[in-house]
Steps between C-alpha positions, in 0.01 A plus 500: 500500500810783585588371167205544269430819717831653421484397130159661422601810701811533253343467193210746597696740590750527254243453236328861696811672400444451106199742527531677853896544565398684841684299751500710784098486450522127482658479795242680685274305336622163614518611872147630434372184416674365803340716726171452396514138518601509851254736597224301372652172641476705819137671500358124446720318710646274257863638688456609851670845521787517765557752669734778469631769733762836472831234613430262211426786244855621596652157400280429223559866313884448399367133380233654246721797435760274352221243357345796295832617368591171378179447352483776314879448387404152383223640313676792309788165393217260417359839267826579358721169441379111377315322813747267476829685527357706828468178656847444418629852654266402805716206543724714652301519849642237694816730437349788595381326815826345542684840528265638775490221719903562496575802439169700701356222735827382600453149423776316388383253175700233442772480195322238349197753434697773349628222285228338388377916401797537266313277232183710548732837449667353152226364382237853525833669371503260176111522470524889462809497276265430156165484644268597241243753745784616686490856607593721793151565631400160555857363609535763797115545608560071527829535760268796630209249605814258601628735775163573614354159543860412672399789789127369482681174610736702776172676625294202479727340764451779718137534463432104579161460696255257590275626245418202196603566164204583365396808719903604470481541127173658499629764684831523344334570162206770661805733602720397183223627265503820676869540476454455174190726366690830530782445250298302212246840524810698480734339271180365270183688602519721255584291205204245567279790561611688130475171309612207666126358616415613111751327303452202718175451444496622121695229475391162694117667651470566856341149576843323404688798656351483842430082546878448378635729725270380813578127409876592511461701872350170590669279411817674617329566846423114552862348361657706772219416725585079380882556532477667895286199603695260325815603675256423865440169353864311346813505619769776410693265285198398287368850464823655405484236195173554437577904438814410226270236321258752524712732321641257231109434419426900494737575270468137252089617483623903391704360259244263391182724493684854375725293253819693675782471254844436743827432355676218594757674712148638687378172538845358668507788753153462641570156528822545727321770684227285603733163599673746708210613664385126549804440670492825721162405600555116596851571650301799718229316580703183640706805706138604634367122607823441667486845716153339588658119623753685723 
């Protein structure tokens, strides 16, 4: 299901940006979705609402902060590069997170980890060399979203609380679509309000305009909603997996449905970037069960 979820959410929404290339909008419009679902699963009780109170606010703002800046990085990459070479750059997270656990947590990560991230590193590098899509406004908005999911992660530690998933996210994505309503009404306002709306529906009719891009705010709101629970559910080892596999069958079904012509050279670096985040996640996964024997 965080599969098929994840697919269908890709292909919507890059398929969005052929008539509406308004990312910042999209974004909004994603976390908007979000939002309403869980404020519907609330009013009827299909989720029970937790709680929340002025200390967990405190902890939970730096989380969305970061989740809404990395969203809407991710979304201005998936808009201006091939679906399947952002998922490359994203590779690069475990990197990312690597470097703050050492260098700003003070954790110390095990050689074995950096060197298992030196395939992951070469192989992004070769993927960008003759990729096809490439350009500068997809390649740094994609390490953009890297850095700020790897402080989500940081401030995600700090924030832990006995509060399920579920209720966590919800709440997570209500002040995340705040953050992120100011800058798509200044950077793109006035563009959608000139001839944005017009041209898009001129060109696909606002039934097709609206259901595509409230299918894709779904279905982006419930595989993130799929992946938090399944991480409650399997065992760190199995889910880290899970996420590269996930990625390797993201970017086969881009190439597939968009037709994505990749050189060969293209094709060998993706592949060495995502071995070497296979390996980073097994090796730091095994690192993790082990803390949990002693």
């Amino acid at each position: 299901m965080w599969y098929f979820l994840n697919v269908i959410f890709n292909i919507l929404n890059k398929k969005i940006f052929d008539y509406f290339p308004y990312p910042y909008f999209v974004s909004v419009t994603h976390l908007s979705v979000g939002v309403l679902y869980c404020l519907i699963s609330w009013s009827t009780g299909l989720l029970k609402r937790a709680p929340m109170n002025s200390t967990l606010l405190k902890l939970l703002l730096p989380v969305a902060i970061c989740h809404a800046i990395g969203h809407v990085t991710s979304t201005v990459s998936f808009a201006a590069v091939s679906v399947s070479f952002a998922h490359t750059i994203k590779a690069l997270e475990p990197f990312f997170n690597a470097a703050a656990s050492q260098f700003i947590l003070g954790q110390q990560v095990p050689f074995t980890l950096w060197l298992s991230l030196a395939p992951v590193v070469i192989g992004v590098s070769v993927a960008s060399l003759t990729e096809l899509s490439f350009n500068w406004t997809g390649f740094i908005n994609a390490m953009i979203s890297n850095i700020s999911f790897t402080y989500r992660s940081i401030y995600s530690k700090k924030a832990m609380t006995d509060m399920d998933s579920t209720n966590l996210y919800a709440y997570i994505s209500i002040i995340a679509l705040i953050v992120c309503i100011p800058p798509a009404l200044i950077i793109e306002g006035p563009q959608l309000v000139q001839h944005g709306f017009k041209d898009a529906i001129a060109k696909v009719g606002l039934t097709k305009l609206v259901s595509n891009i409230f299918l894709a705010g779904l279905f982006y709101h419930l595989y993130n909603q799929v992946a938090t629970n399944t991480l409650q559910r399997v065992a760190p080892l199995t889910h880290a997996v899970g996420n590269v596999l996930k990625r390797v069958f993201v970017i086969g079904f881009s190439i597939i449905i968009f037709g994505n012509k990749i050189t060969t050279q293209t094709g060998i670096g993706t592949g060495i970037a995502i071995s070497g985040v296979a390996l980073y996640s097994v090796i730091k996964a095994k690192i993790e069960e082990e803390k949990k024997v002693c």
